[in-house]
C-alpha positions as a Python dict, from the first residue, in 0.01 Angstrom:
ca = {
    (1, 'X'): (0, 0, 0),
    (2, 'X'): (76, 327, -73),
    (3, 'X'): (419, 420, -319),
    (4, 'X'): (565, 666, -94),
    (5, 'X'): (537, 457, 204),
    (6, 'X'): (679, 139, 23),
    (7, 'X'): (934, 312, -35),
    (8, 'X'): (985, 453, 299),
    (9, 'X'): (1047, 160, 452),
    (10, 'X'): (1228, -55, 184),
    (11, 'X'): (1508, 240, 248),
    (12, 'X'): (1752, 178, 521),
    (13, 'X'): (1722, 455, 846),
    (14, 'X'): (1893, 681, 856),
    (15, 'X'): (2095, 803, 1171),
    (16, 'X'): (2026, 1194, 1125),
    (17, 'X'): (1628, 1158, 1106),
    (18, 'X'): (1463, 1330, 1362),
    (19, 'X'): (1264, 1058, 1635),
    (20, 'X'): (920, 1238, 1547),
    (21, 'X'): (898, 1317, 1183),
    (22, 'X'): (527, 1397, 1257),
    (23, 'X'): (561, 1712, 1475),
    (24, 'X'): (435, 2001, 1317),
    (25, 'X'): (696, 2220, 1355),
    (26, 'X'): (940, 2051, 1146),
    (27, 'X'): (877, 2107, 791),
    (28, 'X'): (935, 1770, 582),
    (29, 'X'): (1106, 1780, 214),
    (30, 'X'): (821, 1845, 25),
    (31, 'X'): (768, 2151, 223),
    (32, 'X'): (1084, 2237, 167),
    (33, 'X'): (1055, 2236, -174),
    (34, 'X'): (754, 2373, -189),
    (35, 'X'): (919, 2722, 16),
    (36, 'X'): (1209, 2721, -231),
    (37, 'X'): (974, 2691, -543),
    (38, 'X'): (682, 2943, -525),
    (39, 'X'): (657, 2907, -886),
    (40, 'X'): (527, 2519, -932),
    (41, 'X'): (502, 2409, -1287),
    (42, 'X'): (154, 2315, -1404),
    (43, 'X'): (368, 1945, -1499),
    (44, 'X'): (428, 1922, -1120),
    (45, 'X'): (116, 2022, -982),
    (46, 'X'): (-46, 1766, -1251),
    (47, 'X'): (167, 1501, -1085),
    (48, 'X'): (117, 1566, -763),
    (49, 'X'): (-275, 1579, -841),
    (50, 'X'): (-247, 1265, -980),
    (51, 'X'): (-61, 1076, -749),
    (52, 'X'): (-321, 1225, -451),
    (53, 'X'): (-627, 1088, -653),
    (54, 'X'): (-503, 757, -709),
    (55, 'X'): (-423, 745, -276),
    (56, 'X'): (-813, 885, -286),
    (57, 'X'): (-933, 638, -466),
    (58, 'X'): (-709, 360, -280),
    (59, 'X'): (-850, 441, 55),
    (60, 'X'): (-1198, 458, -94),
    (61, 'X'): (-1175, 158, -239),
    (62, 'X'): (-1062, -31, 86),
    (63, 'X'): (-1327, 150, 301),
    (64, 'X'): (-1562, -30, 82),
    (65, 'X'): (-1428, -368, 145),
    (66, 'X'): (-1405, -350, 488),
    (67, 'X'): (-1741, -187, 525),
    (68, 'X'): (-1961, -317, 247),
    (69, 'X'): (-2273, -257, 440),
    (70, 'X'): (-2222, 153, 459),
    (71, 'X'): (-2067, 107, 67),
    (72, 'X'): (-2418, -42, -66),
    (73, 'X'): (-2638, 241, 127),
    (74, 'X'): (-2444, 507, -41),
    (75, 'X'): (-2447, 353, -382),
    (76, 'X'): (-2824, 327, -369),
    (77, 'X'): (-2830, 657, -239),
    (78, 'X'): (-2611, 745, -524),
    (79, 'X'): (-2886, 554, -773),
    (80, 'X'): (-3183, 776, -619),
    (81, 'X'): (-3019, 1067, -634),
    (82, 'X'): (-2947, 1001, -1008),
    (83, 'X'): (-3283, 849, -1066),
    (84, 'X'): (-3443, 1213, -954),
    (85, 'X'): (-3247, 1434, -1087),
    (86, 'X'): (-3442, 1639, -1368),
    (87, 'X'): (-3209, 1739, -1669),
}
């Protein structure tokens, strides 16, 4: 499981949260932050890079368990490709 939504839900609710955080319209804290602070630091867009490609790789890595059929077709698609590819 994600870190962000562990720790979503080991937090205790709060009564001034909206009842659909998902509509568009309202802009969540990270976009907030992102408005005040045009400027991001290199360190922070590093981290936030980071932290996306580990959820990539997460969410690749379960679509492979769950469909290891589609997972070995594009691995040996993967190996031809590789295998023809001219230097």
């Amino acid at each position: 499981m994600p870190d962000g939504e562990k720790r979503k839900r080991d937090q205790p609710d709060t009564p001034d949260t909206p009842d659909a955080p998902d509509a568009p319209d309202a802009p969540g804290p990270q976009d907030a932050q992102i408005q005040q602070d045009p400027e991001e630091t290199d360190a922070a867009r590093r981290r936030r890079r980071a932290h996306f490609l580990r959820e990539l790789h997460e969410a690749k890595a379960l679509r492979d368990r769950v469909q290891p059929r589609r997972a070995r077709a594009a691995r040996m698609r993967q190996a031809m490709r590789m295998r023809t590819f001219r230097w």
